[in-house]
C-alpha distance (Angstrom), angle and dihedral (degrees) to the residues before:
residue distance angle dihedral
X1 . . .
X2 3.92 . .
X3 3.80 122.8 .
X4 4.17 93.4 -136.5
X5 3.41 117.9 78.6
X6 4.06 112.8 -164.2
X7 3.86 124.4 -138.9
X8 3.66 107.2 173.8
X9 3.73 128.6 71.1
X10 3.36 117.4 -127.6
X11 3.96 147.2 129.9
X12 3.65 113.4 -87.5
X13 3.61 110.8 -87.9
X14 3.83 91.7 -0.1
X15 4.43 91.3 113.9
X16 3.87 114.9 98.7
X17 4.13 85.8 -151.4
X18 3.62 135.9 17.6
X19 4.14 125.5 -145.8
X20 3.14 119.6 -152.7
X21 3.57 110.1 -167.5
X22 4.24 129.2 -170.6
X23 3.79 108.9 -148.0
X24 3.85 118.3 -124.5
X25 4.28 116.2 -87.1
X26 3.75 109.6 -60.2
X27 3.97 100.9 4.0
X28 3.40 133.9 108.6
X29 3.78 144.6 -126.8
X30 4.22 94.3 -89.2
X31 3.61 98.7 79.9
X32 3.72 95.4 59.3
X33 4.29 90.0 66.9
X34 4.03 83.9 79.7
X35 3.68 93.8 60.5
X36 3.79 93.5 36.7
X37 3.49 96.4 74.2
X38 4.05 87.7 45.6
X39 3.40 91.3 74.9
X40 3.93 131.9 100.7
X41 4.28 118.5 -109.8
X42 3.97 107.6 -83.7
X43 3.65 94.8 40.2
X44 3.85 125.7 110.8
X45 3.19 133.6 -167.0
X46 3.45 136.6 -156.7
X47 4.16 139.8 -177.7
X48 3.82 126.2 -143.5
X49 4.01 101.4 -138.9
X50 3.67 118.5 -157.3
X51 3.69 137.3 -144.7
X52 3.38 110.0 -98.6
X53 3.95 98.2 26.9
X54 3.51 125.2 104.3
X55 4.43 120.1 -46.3
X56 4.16 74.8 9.3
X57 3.83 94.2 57.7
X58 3.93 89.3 116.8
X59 3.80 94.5 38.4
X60 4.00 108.7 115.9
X61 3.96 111.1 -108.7
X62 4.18 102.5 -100.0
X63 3.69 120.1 -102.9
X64 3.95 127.9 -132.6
X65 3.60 104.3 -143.7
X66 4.00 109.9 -164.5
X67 4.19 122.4 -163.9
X68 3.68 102.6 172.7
């Protein structure tokens, strides 16, 4: 399942910008649809969804791993 969650509608490749917005500590993706429809034409914007937060509740928590 992708990380990004998308909350404006428009044609593939159509937006002159792209937001990509992390929600505050312990929420989820949902509360950015308010603001989505705040934004001016040719804006999109799009929500980094966690494991472990909302349709990823049962997602494992990611792993960093480090080869140095």
């Amino acid at each position: 399942m992708s990380w990004l969650r998308s909350f404006t509608v428009a044609d593939a490749g159509s937006a002159a910008a792209t937001v990509v917005v992390f929600p505050p500590a312990g929420a989820g993706c949902l509360r950015l649809r308010a603001g989505a429809a705040a934004l001016p034409p040719g804006l999109e914007l799009r929500g980094v969804q966690l494991p472990g937060r909302e349709d990823r509740l049962a997602d494992p928590p990611a792993t960093i791993s480090r080869r140095w």
